[in-house]
N, C-alpha and C positions, 0 to 999 in steps of 0.2 A: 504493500500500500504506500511508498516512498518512508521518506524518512525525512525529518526534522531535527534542526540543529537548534538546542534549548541552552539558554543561558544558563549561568548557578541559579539567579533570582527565580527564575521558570522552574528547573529541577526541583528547588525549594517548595515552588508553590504545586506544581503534581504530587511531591511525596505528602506533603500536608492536606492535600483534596483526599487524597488515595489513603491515610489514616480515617479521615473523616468516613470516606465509603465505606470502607471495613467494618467502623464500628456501626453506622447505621445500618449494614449486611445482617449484622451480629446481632440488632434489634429484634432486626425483620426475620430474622429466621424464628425468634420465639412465639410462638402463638400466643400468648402470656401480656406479651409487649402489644399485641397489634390485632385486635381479634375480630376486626373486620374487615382485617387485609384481602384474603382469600376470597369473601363474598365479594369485595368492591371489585377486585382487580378483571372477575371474570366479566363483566359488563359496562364497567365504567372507563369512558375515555379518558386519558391520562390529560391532554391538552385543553381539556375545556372549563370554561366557568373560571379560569383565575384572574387575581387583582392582580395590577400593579401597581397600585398605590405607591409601597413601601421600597421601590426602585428608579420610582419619576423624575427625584432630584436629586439621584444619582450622576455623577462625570459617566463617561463609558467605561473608564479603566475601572472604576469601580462597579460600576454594572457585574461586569465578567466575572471579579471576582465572587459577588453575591448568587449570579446564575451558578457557579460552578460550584456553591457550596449547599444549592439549593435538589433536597432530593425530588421535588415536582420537576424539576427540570430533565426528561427520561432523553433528549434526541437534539439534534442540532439543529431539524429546524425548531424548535421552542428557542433556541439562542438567536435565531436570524429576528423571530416574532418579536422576542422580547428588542431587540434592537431600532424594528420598523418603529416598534410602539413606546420607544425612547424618544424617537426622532420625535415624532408625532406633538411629544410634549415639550417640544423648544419653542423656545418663542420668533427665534430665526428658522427660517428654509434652507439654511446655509449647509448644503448636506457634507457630514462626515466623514471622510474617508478613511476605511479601515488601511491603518497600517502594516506592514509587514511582521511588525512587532504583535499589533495586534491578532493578526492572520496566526501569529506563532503559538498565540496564548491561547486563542482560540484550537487550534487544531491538537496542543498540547492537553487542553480542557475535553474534549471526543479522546484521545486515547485513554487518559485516565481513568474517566466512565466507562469505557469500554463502550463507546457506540458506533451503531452502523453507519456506514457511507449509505448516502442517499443521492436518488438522480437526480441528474444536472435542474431539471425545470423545476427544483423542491429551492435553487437558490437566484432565480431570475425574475421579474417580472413581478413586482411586490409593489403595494400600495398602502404608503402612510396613512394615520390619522387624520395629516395635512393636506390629504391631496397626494396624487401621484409624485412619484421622483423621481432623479437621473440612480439607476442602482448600478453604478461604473464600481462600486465599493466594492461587492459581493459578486458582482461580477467576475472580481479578482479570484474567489476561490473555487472557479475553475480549472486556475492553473495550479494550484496547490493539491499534488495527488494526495496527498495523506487526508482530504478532505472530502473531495470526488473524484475517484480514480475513473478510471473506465469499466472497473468489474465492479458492475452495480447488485452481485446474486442476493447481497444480502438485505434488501430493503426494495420494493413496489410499489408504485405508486396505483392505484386501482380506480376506476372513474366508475362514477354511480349509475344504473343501466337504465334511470328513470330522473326524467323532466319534473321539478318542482318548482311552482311560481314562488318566487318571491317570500313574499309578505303569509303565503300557504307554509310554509317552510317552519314559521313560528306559530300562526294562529289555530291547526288542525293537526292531528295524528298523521303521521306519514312511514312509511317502512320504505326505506333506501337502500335496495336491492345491488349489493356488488360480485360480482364473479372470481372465485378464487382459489385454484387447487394450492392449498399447501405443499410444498416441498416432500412433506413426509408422509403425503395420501398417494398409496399403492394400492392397487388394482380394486378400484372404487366401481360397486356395480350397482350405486345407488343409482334413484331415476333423479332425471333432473342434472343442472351443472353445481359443482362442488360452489360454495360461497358464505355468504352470511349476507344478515339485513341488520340495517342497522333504524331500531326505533325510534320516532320521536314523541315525544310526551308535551302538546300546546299549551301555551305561555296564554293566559288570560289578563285583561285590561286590570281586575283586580289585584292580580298576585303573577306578575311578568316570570319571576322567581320558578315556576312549575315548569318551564320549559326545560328540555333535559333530552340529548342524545345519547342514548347507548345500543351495545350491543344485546341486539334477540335469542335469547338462547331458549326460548318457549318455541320447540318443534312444531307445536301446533299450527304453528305460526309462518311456517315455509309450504311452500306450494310443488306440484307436482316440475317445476319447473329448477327450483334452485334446493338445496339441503344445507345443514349445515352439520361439521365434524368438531361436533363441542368438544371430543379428547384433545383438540389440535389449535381451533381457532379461541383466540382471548383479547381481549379487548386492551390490556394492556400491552401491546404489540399496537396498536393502535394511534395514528395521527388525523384527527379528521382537519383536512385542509378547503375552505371556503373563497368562491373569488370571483370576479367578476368575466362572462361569455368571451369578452375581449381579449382574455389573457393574463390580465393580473389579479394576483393574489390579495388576499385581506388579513391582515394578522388578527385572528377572533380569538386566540388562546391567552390573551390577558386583557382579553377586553370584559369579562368578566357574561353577565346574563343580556338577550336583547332588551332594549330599551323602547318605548312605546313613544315617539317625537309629534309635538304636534304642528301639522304642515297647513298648509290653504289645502291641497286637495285629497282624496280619499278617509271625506268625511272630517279633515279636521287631525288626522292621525295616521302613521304608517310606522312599523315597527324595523328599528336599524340594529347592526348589530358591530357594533365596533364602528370602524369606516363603511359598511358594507348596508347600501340604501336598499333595503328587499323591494321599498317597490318597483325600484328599476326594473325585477328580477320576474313583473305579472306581464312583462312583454319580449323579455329574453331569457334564453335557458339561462340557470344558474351553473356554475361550475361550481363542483362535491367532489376529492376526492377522498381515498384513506391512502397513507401513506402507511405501510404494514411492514413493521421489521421485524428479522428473523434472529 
């Protein structure tokens, strides 16, 4: 996957992250310590519904630091997210360019976790809080193999096989059917294509809060068309990435739940989620995908 030449101060700050993980490993392993790890992890998306309040007036060297100490942080793109949604909160448009220095600390911060490389369109094409940007920044870690090499086996990006409007997305039940043979499914004589769906739970004007994507792991609930192999698929493997028909991305994983905004049209009201205007979304498909690592 190449290789990376790390300062002392960097070696320093890997071994002290890589203490940190250990002992948090050391938690998580006790049922005792965490005892609704196991129930969450099979269904709940790892990226969704967080704040960043307590990172907003954060510099970026500091950012990285708190990301890399933080165990809600499971994948790299949650670091690119957290970044768009750094920007977002300047008061200048002046965008930042990740350094080389930066680029180091970051790539240092994925091996110490131990995460997967993810494909190239998981680092392009991103849209601020602010409005769209020039993203020449992250661009850059293209050329940084130990980031995105060319041998993507171990992470897919998977596209949802059904059209959702908009603003339906948050106010109505929806099952977001994705297609998906696991790695490790051998000679599968199920009917239907190997996959999972993934539920939505609608956000009401009273209580926006109810809204909630997870994984379906209710059989009942798959059709003669798609199954699912609950020994195999789990939702913590899981990145749901949200964006607009055009191409770019939305960073929804610290924007916390949608929000209910009131406009001049549709009623007075149309529900947003981060940067991302759903009602745009009642007259062009939305882009859903999961990004699934192994």
């Amino acid at each position: 996957q190449g290789t990376v030449d790390l300062s002392y101060d960097d070696l320093r700050w890997v071994s002290a992250l890589y203490r940190t993980s250990s002992q948090k490993k050391k938690l998580d392993s006790n049922p005792q310590n965490c005892p609704e790890q196991k129930v969450l992890s099979r269904t709940k998306i790892p990226n969704l519904f967080l704040s960043f309040e307590e990172f907003k007036d954060l510099k970026f060297e500091e950012l990285l630091d708190r990301l890399a100490a933080d165990v809600k942080v499971t994948n790299l793109v949650m670091v690119i997210e957290a970044y768009m949604t750094w920007f977002g909160e300047r008061d200048s448009y002046k965008f930042p360019y990740c350094t080389k220095e930066h680029l180091d600390k970051i790539a240092s911060l994925k091996l110490a976790r131990g995460w997967c490389t993810v494909p190239e369109e998981c680092f392009t094409d991103w849209r601020s809080p602010g409005g769209s940007v020039d993203f020449r920044a992250w661009k850059s870690v293209q050329h940084r193999p130990v980031l995105a090499p060319q041998d993507q086996k171990h992470a897919q990006l998977l596209s949802c096989q059904n059209s959702i409007p908009g603003q339906h997305l948050v106010s109505q039940e929806n099952k977001l059917v994705f297609y998906f043979k696991h790695p490790n499914t051998t000679n599968c004589t199920r009917k239907g294509r190997c996959g999972f769906i993934l539920k939505s739970t609608p956000a009401t004007i009273e209580n926006p809060d109810l809204f909630n994507i997870e994984l379906c792991v209710d059989q009942q609930e798959y059709s003669a068309e798609i199954h699912l192999h609950d020994d195999l698929i789990r939702a913590e493997h899981m990145h749901l990435m949200v964006g607009h028909s055009n191409g770019k991305w939305c960073p929804i994983s610290w924007c916390g739940t949608p929000a209910l905004c009131r406009v001049p049209r549709h009623n007075g009201r149309e529900w947003t989620w981060g940067t991302l205007p759903l009602s745009y979304y009642d007259y062009y498909d939305m882009r859903i995908k999961v990004l699934y690592t192994l």
